[in-house]
HTML snippet that shows the backbone in 3Dmol.js (N, CA, C, O; Angstrom):
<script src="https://3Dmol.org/build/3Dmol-min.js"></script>
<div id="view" style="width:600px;height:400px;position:relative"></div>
<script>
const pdb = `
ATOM      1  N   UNK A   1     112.240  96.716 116.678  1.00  0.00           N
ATOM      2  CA  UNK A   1     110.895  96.223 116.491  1.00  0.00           C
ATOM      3  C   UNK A   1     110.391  96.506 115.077  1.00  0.00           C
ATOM      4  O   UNK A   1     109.915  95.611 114.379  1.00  0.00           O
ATOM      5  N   UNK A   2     110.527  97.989 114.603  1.00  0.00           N
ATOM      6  CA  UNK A   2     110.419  97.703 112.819  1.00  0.00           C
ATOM      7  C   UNK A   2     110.589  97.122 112.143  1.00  0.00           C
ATOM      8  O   UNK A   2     109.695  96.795 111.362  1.00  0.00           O
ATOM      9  N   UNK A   3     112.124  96.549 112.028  1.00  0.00           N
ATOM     10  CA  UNK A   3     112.469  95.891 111.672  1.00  0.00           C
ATOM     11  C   UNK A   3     111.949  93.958 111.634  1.00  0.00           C
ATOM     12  O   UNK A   3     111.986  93.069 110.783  1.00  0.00           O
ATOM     13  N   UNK A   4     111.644  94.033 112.622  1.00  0.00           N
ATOM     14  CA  UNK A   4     110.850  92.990 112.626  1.00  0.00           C
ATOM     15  C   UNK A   4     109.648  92.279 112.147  1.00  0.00           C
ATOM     16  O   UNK A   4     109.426  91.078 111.991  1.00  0.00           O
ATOM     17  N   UNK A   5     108.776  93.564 111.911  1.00  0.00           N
ATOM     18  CA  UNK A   5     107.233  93.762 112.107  1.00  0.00           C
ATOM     19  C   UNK A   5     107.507  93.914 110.135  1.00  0.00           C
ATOM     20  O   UNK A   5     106.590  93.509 109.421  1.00  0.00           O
ATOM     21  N   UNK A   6     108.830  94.523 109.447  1.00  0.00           N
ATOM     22  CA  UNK A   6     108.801  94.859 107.900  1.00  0.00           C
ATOM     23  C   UNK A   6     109.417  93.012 107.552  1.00  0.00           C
ATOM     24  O   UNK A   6     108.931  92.265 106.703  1.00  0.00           O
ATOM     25  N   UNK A   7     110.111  92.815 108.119  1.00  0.00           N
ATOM     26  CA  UNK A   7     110.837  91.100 107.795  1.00  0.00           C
ATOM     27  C   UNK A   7     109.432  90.066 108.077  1.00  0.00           C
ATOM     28  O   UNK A   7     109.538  89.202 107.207  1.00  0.00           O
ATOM     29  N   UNK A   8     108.435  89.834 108.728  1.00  0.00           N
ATOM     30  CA  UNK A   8     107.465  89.167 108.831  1.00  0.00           C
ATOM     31  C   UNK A   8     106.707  89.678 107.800  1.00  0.00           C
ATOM     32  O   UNK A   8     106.383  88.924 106.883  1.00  0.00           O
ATOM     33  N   UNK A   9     106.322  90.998 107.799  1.00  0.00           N
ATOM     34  CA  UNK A   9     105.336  91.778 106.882  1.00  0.00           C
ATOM     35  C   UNK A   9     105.726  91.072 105.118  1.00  0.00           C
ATOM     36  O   UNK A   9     105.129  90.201 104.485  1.00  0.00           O
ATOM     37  N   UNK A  10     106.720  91.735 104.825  1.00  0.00           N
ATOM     38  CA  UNK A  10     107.332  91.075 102.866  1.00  0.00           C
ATOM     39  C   UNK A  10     107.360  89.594 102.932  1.00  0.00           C
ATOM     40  O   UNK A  10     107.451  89.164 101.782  1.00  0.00           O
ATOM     41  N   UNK A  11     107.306  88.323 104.093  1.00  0.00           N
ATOM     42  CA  UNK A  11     107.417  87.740 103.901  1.00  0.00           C
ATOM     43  C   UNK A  11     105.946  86.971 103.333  1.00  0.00           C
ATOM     44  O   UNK A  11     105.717  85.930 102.716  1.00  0.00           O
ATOM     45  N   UNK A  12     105.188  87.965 103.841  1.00  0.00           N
ATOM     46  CA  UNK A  12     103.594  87.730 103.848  1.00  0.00           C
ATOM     47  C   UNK A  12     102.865  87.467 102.473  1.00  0.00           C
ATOM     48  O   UNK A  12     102.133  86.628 101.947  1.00  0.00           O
ATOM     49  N   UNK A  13     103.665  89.013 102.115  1.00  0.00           N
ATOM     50  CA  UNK A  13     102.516  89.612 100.796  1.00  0.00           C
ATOM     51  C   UNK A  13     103.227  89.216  99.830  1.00  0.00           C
ATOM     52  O   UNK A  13     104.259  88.578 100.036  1.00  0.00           O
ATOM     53  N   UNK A  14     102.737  89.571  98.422  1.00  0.00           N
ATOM     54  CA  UNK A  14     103.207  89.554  96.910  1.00  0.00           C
ATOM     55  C   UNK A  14     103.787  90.955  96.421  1.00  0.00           C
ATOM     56  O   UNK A  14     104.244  90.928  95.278  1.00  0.00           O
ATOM     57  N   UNK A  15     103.847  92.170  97.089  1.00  0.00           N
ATOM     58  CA  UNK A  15     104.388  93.139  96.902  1.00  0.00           C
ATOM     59  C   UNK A  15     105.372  93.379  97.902  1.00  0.00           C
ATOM     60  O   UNK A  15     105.124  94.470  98.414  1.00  0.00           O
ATOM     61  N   UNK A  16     106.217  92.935  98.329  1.00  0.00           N
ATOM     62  CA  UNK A  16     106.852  93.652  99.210  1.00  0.00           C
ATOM     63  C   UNK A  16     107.403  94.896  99.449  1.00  0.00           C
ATOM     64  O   UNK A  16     107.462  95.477 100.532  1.00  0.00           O
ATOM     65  N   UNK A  17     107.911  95.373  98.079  1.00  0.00           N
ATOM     66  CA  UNK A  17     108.302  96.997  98.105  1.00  0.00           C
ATOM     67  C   UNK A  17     107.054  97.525  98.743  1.00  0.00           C
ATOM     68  O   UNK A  17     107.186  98.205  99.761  1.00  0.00           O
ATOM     69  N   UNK A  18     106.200  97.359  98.403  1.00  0.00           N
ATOM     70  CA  UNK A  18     104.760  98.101  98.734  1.00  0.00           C
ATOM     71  C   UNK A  18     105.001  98.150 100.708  1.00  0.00           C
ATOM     72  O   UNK A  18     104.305  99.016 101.238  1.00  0.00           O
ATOM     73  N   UNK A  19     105.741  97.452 101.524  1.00  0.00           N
ATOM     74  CA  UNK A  19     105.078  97.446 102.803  1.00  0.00           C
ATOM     75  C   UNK A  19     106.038  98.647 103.533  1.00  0.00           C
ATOM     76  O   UNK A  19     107.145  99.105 103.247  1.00  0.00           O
ATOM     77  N   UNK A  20     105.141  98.906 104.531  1.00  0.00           N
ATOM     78  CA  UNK A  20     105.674 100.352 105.204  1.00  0.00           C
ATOM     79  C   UNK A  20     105.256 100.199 106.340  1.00  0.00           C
ATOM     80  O   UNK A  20     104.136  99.923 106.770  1.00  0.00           O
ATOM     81  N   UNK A  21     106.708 100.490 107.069  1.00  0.00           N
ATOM     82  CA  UNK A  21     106.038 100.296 108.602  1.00  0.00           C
ATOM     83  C   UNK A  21     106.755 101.517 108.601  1.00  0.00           C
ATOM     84  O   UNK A  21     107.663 101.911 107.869  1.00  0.00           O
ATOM     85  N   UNK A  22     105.804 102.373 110.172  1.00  0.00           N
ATOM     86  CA  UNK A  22     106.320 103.805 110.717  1.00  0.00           C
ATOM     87  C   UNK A  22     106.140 103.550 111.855  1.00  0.00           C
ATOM     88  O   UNK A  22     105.216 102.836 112.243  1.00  0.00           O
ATOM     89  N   UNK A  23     107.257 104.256 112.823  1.00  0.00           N
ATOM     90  CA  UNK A  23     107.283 104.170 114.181  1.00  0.00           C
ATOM     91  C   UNK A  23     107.312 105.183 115.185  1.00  0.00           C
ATOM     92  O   UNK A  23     108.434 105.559 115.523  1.00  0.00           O
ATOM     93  N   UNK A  24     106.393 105.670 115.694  1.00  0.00           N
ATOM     94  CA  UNK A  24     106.273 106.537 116.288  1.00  0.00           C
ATOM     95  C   UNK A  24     106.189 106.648 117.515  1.00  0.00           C
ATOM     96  O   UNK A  24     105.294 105.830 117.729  1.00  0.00           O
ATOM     97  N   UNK A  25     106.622 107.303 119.080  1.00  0.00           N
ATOM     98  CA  UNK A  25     106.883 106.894 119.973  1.00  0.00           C
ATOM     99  C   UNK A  25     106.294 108.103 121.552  1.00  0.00           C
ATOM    100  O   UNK A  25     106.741 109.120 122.083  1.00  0.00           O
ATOM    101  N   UNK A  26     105.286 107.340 121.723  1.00  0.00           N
ATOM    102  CA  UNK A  26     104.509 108.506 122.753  1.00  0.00           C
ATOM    103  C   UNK A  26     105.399 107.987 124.553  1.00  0.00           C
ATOM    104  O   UNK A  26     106.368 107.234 124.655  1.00  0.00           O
ATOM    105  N   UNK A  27     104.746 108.605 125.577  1.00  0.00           N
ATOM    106  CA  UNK A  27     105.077 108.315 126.789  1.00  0.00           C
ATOM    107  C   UNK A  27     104.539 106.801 127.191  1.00  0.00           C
ATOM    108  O   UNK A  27     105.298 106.396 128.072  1.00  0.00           O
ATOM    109  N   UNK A  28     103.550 105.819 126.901  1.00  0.00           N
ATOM    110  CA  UNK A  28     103.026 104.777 126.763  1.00  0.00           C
ATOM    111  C   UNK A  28     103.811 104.061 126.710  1.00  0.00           C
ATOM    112  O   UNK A  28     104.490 103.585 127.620  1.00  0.00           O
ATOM    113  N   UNK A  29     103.851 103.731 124.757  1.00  0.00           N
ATOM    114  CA  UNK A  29     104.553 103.115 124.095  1.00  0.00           C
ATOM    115  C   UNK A  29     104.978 103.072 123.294  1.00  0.00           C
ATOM    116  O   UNK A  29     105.324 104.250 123.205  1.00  0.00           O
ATOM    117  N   UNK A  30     105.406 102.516 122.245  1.00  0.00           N
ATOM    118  CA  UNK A  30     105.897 102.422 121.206  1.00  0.00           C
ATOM    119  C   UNK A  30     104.883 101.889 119.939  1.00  0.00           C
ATOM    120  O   UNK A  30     104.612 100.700 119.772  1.00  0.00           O
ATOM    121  N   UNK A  31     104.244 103.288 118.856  1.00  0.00           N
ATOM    122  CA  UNK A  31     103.342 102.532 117.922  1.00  0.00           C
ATOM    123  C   UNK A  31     103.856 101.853 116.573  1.00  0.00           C
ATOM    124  O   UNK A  31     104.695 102.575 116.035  1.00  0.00           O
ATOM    125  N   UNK A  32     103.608 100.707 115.888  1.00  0.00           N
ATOM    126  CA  UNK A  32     104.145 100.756 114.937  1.00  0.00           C
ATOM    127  C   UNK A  32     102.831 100.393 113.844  1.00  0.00           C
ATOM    128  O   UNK A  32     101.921  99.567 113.894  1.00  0.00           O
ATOM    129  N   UNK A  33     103.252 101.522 112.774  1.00  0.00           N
ATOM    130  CA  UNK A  33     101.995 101.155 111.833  1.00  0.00           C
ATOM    131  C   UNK A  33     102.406 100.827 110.173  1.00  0.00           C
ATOM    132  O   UNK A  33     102.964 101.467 109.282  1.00  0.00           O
ATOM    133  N   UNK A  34     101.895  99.676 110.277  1.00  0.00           N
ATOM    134  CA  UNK A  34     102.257  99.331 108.641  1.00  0.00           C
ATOM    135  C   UNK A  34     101.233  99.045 107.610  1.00  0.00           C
ATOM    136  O   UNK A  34     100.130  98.576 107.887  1.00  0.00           O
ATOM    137  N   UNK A  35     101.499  99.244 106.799  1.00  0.00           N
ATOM    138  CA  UNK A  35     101.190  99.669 105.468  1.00  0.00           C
ATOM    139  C   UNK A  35     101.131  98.830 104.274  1.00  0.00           C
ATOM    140  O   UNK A  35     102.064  99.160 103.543  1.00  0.00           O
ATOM    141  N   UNK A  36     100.298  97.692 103.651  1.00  0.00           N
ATOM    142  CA  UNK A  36     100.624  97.209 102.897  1.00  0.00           C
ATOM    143  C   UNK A  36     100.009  97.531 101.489  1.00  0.00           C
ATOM    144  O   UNK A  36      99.048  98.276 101.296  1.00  0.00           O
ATOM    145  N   UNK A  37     100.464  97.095 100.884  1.00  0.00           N
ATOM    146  CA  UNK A  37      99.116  97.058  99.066  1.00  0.00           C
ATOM    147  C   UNK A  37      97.514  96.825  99.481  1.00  0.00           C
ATOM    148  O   UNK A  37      97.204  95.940 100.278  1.00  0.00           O
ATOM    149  N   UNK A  38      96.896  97.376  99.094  1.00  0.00           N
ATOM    150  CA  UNK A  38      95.445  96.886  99.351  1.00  0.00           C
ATOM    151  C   UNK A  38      95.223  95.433  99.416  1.00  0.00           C
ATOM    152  O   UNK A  38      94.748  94.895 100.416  1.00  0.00           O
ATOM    153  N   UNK A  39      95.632  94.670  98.142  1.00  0.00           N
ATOM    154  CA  UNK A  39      95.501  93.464  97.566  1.00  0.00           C
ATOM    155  C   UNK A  39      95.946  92.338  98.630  1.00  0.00           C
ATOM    156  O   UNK A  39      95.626  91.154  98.529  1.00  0.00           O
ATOM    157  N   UNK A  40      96.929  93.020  99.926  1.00  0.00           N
ATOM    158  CA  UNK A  40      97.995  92.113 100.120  1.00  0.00           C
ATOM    159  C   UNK A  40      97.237  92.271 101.649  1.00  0.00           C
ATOM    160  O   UNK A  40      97.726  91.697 102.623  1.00  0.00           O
ATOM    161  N   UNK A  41      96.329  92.880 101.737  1.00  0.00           N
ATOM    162  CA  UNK A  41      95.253  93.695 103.470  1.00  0.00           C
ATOM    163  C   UNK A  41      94.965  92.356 103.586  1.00  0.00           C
ATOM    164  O   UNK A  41      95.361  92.200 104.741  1.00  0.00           O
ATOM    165  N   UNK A  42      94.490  91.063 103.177  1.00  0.00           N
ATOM    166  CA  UNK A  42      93.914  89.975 103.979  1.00  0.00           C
ATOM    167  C   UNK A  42      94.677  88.973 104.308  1.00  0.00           C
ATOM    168  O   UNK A  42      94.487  88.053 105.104  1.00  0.00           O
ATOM    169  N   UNK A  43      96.243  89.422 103.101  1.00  0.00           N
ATOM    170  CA  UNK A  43      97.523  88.356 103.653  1.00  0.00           C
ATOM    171  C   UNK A  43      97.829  88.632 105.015  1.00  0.00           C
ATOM    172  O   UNK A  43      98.021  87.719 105.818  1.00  0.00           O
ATOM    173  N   UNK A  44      97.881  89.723 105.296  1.00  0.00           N
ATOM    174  CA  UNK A  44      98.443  90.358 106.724  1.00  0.00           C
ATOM    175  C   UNK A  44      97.410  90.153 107.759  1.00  0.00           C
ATOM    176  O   UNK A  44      97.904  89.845 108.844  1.00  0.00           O
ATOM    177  N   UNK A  45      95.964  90.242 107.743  1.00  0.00           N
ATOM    178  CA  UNK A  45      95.182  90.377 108.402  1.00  0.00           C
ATOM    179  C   UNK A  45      94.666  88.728 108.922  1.00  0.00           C
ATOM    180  O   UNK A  45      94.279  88.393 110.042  1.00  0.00           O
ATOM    181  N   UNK A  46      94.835  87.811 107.576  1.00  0.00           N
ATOM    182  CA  UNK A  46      94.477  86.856 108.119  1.00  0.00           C
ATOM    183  C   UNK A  46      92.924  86.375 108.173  1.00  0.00           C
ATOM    184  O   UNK A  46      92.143  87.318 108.047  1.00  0.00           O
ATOM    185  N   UNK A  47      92.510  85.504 108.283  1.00  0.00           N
ATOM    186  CA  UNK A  47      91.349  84.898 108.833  1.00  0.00           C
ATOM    187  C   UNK A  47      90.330  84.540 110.590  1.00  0.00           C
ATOM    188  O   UNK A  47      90.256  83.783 111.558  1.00  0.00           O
ATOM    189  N   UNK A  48      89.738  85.794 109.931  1.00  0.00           N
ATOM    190  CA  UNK A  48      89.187  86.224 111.334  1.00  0.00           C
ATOM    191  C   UNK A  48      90.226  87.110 112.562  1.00  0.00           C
ATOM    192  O   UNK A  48      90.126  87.302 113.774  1.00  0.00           O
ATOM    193  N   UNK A  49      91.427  87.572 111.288  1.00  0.00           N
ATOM    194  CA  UNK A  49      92.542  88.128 112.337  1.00  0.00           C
ATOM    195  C   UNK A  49      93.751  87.613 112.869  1.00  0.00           C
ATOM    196  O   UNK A  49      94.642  88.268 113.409  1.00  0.00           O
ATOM    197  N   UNK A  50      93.707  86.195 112.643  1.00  0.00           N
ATOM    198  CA  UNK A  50      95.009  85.134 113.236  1.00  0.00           C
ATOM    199  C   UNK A  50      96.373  85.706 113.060  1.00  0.00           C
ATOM    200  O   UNK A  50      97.185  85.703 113.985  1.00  0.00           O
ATOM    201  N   UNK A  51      96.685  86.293 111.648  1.00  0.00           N
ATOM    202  CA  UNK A  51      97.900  86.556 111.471  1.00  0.00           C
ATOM    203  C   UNK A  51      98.137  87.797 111.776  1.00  0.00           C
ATOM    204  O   UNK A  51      99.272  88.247 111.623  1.00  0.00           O
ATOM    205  N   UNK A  52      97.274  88.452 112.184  1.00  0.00           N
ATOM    206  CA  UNK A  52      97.499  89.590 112.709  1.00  0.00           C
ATOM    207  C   UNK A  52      97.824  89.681 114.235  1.00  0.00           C
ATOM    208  O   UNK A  52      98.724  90.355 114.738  1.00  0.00           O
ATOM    209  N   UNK A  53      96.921  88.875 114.881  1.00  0.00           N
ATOM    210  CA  UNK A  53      96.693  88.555 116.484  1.00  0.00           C
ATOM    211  C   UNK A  53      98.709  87.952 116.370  1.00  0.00           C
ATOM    212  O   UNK A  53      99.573  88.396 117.126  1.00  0.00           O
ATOM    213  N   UNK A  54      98.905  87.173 115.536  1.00  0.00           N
ATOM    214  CA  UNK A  54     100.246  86.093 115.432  1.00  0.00           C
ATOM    215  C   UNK A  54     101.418  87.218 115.754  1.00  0.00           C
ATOM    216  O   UNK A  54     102.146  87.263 116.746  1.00  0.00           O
ATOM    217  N   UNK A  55     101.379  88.158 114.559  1.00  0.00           N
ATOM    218  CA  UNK A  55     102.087  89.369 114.667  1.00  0.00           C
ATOM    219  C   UNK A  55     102.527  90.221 115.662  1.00  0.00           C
ATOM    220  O   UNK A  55     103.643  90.659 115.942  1.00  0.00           O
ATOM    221  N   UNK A  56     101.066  90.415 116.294  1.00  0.00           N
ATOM    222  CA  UNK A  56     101.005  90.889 117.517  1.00  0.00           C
ATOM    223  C   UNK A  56     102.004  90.441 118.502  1.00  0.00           C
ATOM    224  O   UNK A  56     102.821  91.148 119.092  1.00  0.00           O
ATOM    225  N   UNK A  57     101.832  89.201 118.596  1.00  0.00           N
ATOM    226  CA  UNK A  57     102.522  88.501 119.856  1.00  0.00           C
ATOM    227  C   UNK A  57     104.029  88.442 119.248  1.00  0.00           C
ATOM    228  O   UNK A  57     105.087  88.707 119.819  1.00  0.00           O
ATOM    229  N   UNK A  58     103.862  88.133 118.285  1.00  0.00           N
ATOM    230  CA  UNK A  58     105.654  87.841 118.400  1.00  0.00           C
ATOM    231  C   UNK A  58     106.608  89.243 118.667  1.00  0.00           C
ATOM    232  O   UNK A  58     107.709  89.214 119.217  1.00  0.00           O
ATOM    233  N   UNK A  59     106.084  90.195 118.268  1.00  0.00           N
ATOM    234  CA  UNK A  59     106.814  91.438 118.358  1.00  0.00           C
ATOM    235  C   UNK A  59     106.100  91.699 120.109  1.00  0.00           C
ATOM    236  O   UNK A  59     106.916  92.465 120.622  1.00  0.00           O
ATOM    237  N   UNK A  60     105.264  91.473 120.906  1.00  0.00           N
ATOM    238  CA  UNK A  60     105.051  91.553 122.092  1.00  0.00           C
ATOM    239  C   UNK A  60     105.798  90.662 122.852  1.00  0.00           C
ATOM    240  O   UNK A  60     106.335  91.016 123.901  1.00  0.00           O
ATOM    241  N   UNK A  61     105.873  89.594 122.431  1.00  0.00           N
ATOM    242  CA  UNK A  61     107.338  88.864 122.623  1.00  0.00           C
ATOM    243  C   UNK A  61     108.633  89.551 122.692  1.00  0.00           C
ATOM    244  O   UNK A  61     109.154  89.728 123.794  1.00  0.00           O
ATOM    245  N   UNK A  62     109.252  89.992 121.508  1.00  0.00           N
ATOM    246  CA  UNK A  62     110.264  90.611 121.868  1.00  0.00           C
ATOM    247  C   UNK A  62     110.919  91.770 122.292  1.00  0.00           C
ATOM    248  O   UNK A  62     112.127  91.919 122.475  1.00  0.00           O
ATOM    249  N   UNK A  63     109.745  92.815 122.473  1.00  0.00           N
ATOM    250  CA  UNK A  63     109.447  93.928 122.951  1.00  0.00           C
ATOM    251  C   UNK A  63     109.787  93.481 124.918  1.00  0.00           C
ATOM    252  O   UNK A  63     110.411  94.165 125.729  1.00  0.00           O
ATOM    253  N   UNK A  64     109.265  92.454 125.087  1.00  0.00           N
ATOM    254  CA  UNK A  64     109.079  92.230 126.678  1.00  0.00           C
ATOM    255  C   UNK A  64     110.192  92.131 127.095  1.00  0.00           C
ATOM    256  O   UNK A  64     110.354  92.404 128.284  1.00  0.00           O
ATOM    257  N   UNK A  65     111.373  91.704 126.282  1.00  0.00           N
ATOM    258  CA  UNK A  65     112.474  91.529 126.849  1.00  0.00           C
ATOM    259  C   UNK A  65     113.132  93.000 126.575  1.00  0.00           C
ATOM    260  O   UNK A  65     114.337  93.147 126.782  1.00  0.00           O
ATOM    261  N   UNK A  66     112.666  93.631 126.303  1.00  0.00           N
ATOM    262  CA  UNK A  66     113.256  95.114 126.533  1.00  0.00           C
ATOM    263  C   UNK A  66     112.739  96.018 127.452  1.00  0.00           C
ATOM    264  O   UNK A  66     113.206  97.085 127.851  1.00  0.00           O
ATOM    265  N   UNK A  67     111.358  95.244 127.829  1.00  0.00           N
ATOM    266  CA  UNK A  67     110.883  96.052 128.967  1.00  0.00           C
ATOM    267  C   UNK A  67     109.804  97.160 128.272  1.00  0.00           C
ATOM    268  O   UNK A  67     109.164  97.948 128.969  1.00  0.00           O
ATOM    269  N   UNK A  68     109.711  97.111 126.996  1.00  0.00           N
ATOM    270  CA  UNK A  68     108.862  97.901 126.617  1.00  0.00           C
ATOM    271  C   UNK A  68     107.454  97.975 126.384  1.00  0.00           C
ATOM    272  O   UNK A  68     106.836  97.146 127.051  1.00  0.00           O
ATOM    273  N   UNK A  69     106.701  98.751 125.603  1.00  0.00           N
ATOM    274  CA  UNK A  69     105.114  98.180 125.308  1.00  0.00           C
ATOM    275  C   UNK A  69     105.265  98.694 123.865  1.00  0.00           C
ATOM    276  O   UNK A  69     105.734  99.780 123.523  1.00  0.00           O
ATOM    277  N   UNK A  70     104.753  97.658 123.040  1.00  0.00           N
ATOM    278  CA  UNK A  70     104.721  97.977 121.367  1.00  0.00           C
ATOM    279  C   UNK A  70     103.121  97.756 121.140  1.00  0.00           C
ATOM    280  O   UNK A  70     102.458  96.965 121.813  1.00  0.00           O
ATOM    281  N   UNK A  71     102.544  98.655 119.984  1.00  0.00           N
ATOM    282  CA  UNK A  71     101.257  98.167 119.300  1.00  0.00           C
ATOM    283  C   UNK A  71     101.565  98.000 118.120  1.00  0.00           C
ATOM    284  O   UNK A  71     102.676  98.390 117.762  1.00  0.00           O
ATOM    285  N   UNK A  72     100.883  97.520 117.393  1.00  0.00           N
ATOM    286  CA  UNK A  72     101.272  97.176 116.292  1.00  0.00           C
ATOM    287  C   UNK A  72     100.124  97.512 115.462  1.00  0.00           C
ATOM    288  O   UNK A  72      99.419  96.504 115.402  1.00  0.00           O
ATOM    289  N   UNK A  73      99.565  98.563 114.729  1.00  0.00           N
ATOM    290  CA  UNK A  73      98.386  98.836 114.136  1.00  0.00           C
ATOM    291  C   UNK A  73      98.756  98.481 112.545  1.00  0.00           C
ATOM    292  O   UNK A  73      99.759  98.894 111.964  1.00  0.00           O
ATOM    293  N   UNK A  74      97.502  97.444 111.850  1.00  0.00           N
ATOM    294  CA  UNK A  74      97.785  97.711 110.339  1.00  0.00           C
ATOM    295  C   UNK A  74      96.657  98.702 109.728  1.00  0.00           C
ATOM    296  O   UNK A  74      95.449  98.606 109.949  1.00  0.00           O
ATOM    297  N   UNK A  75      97.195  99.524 109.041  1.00  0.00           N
ATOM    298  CA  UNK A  75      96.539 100.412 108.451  1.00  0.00           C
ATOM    299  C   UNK A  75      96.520 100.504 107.151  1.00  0.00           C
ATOM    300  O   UNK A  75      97.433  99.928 106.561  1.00  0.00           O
ATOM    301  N   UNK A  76      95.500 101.235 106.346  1.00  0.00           N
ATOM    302  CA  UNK A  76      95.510 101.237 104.989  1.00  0.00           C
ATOM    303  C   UNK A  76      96.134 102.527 104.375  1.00  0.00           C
ATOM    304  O   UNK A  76      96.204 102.656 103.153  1.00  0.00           O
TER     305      UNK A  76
END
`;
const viewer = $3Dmol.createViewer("view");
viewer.addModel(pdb, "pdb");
viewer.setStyle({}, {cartoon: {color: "spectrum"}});
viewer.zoomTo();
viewer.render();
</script>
């Protein structure tokens, strides 16, 4: 799922070295939080959220077929 969430993420922004995803893993689920350039916060985020909500699902997508639960938080 990192992997996923960093290959959508660089494809986004204008910095890609800049993006950072971390994955951390409670009894729940599985969090993943990434990290981009400031500059690059509304490529990822989107308008009114779309590409973020977009994000969401596709990695909730492929999370389901593992049976798991992923979040996907972007953070600064």
């Amino acid at each position: 799922m990192k992997e996923l969430v960093e290959v959508i993420a660089k494809s986004l922004v204008d910095y890609p070295d800049e993006v950072n995803v971390t994955e951390t893993e409670n009894e729940k689920a599985i969090v993943l939080e990434l990290r981009v350039a400031q500059s690059d916060m509304g490529k990822v985020i989107g308008k009114q959220g779309r590409i973020a909500k977009a994000i969401r699902s596709v990695v909730k997508a492929a999370a389901s077929k593992e049976d798991k639960k992923v979040i996907v938080e972007i953070v600064q």
